[in-house]
C-alpha positions in Angstrom: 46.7 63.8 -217.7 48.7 61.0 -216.5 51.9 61.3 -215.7 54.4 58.7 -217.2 57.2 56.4 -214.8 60.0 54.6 -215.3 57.4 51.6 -216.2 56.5 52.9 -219.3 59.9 52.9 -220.4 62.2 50.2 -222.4 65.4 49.7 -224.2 66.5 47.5 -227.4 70.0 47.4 -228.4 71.3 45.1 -231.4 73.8 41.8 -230.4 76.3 40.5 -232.5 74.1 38.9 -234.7 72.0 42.3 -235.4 68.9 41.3 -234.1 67.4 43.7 -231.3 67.7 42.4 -228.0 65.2 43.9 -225.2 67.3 45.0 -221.9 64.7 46.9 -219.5 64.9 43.8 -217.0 68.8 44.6 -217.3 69.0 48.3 -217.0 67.8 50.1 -214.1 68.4 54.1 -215.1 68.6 55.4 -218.5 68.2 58.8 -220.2 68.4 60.5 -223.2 70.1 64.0 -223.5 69.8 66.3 -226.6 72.7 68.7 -226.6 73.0 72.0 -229.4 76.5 73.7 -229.0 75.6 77.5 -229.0 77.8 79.7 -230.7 78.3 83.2 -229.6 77.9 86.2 -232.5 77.9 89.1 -230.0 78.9 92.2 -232.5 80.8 95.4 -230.8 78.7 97.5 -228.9 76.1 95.0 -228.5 74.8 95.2 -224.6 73.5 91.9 -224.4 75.4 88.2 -226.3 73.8 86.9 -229.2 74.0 83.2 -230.0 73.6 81.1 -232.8 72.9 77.1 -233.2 75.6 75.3 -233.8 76.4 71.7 -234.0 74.0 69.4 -232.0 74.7 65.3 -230.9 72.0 63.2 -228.8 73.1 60.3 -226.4 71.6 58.0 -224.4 73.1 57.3 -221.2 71.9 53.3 -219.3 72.7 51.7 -216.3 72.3 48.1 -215.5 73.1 44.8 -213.8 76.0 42.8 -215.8 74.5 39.2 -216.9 75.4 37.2 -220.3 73.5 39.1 -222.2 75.3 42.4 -221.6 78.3 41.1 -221.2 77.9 39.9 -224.8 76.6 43.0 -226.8 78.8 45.5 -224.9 82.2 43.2 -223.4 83.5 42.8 -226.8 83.9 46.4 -227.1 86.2 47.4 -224.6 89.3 45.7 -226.8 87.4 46.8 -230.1 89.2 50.1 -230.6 86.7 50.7 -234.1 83.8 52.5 -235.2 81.3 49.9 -234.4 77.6 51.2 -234.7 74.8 49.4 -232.7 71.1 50.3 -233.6 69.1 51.2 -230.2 65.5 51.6 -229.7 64.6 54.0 -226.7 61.0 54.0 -225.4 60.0 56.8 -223.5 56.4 55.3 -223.3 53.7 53.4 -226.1 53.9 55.2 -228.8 56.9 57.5 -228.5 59.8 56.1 -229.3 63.5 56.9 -230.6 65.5 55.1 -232.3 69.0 55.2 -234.7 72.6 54.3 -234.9 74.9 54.6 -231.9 78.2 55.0 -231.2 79.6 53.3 -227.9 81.6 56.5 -226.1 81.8 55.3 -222.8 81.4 51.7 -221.4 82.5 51.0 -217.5 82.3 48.0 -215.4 82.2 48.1 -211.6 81.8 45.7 -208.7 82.3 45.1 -205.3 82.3 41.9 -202.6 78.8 40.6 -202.0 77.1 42.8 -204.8 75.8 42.6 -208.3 78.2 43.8 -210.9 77.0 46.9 -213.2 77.9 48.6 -216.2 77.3 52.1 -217.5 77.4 53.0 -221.1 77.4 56.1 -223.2 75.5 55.9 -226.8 76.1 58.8 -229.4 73.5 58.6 -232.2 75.5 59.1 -235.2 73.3 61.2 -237.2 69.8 61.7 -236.9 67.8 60.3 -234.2 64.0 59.3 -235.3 61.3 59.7 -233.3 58.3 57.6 -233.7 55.5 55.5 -232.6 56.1 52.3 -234.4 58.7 50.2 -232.7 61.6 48.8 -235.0 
């Protein structure tokens, strides 16, 4: 079995236009987290909690270097106090991808003298995430 790298991975996030715009060569770390808020049904005289599923939200979490591009899909957002959805397209490897609507929760900009400026952002799929092996 071979075991996959950070090669085998890509992301596409819609510009202003709509059209999907391929950022691996931009984004050096990125993750996707699946989180199911558990909530606790533990009856009286019970010696051990029960829990049940409750709500669950997916994000996707990227790091990168800040060029035109970036600064043009995400640098409009930090005045743009709205619900603004972007579609994203998260490759894990070929054939397994996710993809859906986003919501832009966290977006920070950092540099220092005699380095590359970065960003950071923080995408909350907005309903259901799919995941397939046809890219979008």
């Amino acid at each position: 079995m071979a075991h996959k790298t950070g090669r085998d991975m890509s992301f596409r996030i819609d510009s202003a236009t709509g059209v999907l715009v391929d950022l691996s060569g931009d984004v050096n770390n990125q993750s996707l987290a699946r989180a199911v808020n558990l909530l606790e049904d533990t009856g009286m005289g019970e010696e051990e909690k029960t829990f049940l599923p409750g709500l669950a939200g997916t994000t996707v979490s990227i790091n990168g270097m800040v060029n035109t591009t970036t600064d043009a899909i995400f640098g409009p957002l930090v005045s743009d106090n709205t619900s603004r959805t972007k579609t994203v397209e998260f490759k894990k490897y070929s054939g397994r991808l996710y993809n859906g609507e986003v919501l832009v929760g966290g977006y920070e900009v950092s540099g220092s003298p005699d380095s590359l400026e970065t960003f950071s952002a923080d995408l909350t799929f907005t309903g259901a995430v799919n995941r397939t092996s046809v890219a979008l």
